[in-house]
C-alpha positions in Angstrom: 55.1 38.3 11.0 58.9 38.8 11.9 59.0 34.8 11.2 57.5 35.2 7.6 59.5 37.9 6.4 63.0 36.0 7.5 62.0 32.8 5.8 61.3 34.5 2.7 64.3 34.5 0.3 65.4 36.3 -2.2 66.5 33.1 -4.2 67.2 34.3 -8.0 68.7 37.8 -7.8 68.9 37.7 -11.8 65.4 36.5 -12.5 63.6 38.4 -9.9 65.3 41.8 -11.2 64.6 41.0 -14.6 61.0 40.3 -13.8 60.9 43.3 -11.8 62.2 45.2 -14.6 59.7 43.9 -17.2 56.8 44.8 -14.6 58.2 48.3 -14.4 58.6 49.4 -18.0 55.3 47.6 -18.7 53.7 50.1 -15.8 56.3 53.1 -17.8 54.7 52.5 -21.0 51.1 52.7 -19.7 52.1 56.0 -17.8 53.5 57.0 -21.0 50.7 55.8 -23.1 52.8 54.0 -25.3 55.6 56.4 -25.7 58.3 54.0 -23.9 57.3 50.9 -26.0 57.8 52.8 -29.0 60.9 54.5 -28.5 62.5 52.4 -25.2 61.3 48.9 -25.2 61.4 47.7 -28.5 63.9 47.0 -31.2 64.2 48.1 -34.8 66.2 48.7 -37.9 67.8 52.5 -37.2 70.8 54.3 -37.5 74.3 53.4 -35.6 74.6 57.2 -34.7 71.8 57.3 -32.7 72.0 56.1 -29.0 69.0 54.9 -28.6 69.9 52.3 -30.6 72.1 50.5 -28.5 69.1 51.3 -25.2 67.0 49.1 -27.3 68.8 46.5 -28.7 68.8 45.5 -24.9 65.8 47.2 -23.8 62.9 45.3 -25.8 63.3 42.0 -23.8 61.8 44.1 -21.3 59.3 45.7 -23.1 55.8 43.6 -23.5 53.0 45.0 -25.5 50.3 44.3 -22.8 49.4 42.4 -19.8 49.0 39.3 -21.5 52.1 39.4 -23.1 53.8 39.9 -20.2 52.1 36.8 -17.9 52.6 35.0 -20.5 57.0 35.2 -20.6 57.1 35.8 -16.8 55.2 32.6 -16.6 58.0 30.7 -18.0 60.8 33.0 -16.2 59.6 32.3 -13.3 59.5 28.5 -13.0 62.9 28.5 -15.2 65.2 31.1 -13.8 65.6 30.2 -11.0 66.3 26.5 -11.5 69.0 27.4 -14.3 70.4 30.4 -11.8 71.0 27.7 -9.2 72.6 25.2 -11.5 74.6 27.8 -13.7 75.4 30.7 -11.2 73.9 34.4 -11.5 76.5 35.9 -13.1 76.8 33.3 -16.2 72.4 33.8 -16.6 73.0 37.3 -16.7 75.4 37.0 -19.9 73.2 35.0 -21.5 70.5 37.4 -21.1 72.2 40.6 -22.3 74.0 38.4 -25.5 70.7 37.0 -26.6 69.3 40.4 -26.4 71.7 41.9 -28.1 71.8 39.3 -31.4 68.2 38.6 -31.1 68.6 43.0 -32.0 71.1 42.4 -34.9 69.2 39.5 -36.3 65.7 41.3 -36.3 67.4 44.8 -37.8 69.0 42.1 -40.6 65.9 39.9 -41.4 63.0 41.9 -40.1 62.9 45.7 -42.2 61.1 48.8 -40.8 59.2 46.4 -38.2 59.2 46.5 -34.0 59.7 43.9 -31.9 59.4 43.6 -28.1 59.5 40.9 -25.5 61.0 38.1 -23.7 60.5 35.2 -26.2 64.1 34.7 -26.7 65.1 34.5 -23.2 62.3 32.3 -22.3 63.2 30.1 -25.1 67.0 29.8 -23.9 66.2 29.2 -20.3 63.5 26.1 -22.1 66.4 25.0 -24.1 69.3 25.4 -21.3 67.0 23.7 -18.7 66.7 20.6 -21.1 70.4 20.5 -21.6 70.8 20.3 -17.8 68.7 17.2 -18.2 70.0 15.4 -21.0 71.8 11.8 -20.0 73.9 10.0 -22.1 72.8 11.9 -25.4 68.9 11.0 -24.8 66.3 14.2 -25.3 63.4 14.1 -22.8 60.2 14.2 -24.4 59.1 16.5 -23.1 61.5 19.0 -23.7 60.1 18.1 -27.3 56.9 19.0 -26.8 57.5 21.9 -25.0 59.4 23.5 -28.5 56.3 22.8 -30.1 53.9 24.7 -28.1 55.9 27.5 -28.0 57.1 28.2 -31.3 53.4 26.3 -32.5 51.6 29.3 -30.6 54.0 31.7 -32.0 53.3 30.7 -35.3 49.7 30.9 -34.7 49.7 34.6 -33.8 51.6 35.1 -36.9 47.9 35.4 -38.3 47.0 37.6 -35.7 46.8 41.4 -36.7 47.9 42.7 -33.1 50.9 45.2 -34.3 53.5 42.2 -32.6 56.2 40.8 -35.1 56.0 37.0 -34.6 58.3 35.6 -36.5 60.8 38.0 -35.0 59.9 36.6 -31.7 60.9 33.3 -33.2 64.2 34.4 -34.5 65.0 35.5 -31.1 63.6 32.6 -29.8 65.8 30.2 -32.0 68.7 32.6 -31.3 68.0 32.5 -27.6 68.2 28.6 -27.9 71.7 28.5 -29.5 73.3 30.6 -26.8 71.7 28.8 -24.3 72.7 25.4 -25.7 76.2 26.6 -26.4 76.7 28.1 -22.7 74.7 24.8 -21.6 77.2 22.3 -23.6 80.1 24.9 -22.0 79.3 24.9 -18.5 78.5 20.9 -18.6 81.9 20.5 -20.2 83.6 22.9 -17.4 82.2 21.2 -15.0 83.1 17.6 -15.8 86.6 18.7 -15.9 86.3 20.3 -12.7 85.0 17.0 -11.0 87.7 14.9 -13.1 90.7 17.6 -11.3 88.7 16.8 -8.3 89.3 12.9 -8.4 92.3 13.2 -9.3 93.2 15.2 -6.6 91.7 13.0 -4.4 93.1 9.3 -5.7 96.8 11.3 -5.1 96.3 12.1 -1.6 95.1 8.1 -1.2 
């Protein structure tokens, strides 16, 4: 047993938090019947005096509306945020997160009225569009990074006839909004670190 446990590892510090966050205010909520959905984990037009405005306009990425909902984002976390953690570092993830939070919030007060939204769309949809950027090669766009854009925002666009309380087109602003950061930090990092490796030869061909 001793064996197990020390060949388990904790892997993606960022995206098993998050994840473990998302399972806890979805297990809040149900102990609150609904109360921490409503006033916590979701984001909406209010006033600038009144703190919890700046709790949610982080706070509803966490926030799912049901069980459903909430396999259905951690599905994607999972099998993306780690790969992207590895390749872009913990800390750089974690900005990305908490920025496309925060103008998926500005966007949806702008654009969206009186109505709620909650969930982890837009941070799925960056880590789908940052994972494709990490493998783009000379300019081509895989396929199936193609297809995978049209699923999601396809299914989200779907719902948007479904009369389940959940704002979908909001989910798509985030979602489109989550893609720009992610291909702007992407495009950043892949820039930083060609220059890096450039310094690196450099370095290298002098000391030759």
């Amino acid at each position: 047993m001793k064996k197990l446990l020390s060949r388990i590892k904790f892997n993606a510090p960022v995206t098993l938090t998050f994840v473990a966050l998302c399972a806890l205010a979805l297990l809040i909520n149900f102990i609150s019947g609904g109360w921490a959905n409503k006033h916590l984990f979701c984001t909406f037009r209010s006033g600038f005096l009144n703190p919890l405005t700046y709790v949610r306009a982080v706070g509803h990425i966490i926030g799912h509306a049901d069980w459903a909902h909430f396999m259905g984002n951690m599905t994607f976390i999972l099998l993306l945020g780690p790969l992207m953690e590895e390749r872009y570092g913990s800390r750089a993830l974690a900005e990305m997160i908490i920025i496309t939070a925060v103008v998926t919030a500005i966007l949806h007060a702008l654009l969206s009225g009186n109505t709620a939204v909650l969930g982890a769309s837009g941070i799925v949809f960056m880590l789908i569009i940052l994972s494709s950027i990490s493998n783009v090669k000379n300019g081509e766009i895989p396929i199936t990074f193609i297809l995978v854009v049209i699923i999601f925002i396809g299914g989200e666009v779907v719902d948007c006839f479904k009369d389940d309380n959940v704002s979908q087109l909001a989910h798509i602003v985030g979602g489109i909004c989550g893609g720009a950061l992610g291909a702007a930090f992407g495009l950043f990092m892949a820039g930083h670190e060609k220059e890096e490796k450039e310094k690196d030869r450099s370095k290298h061909e002098a000391i030759e």
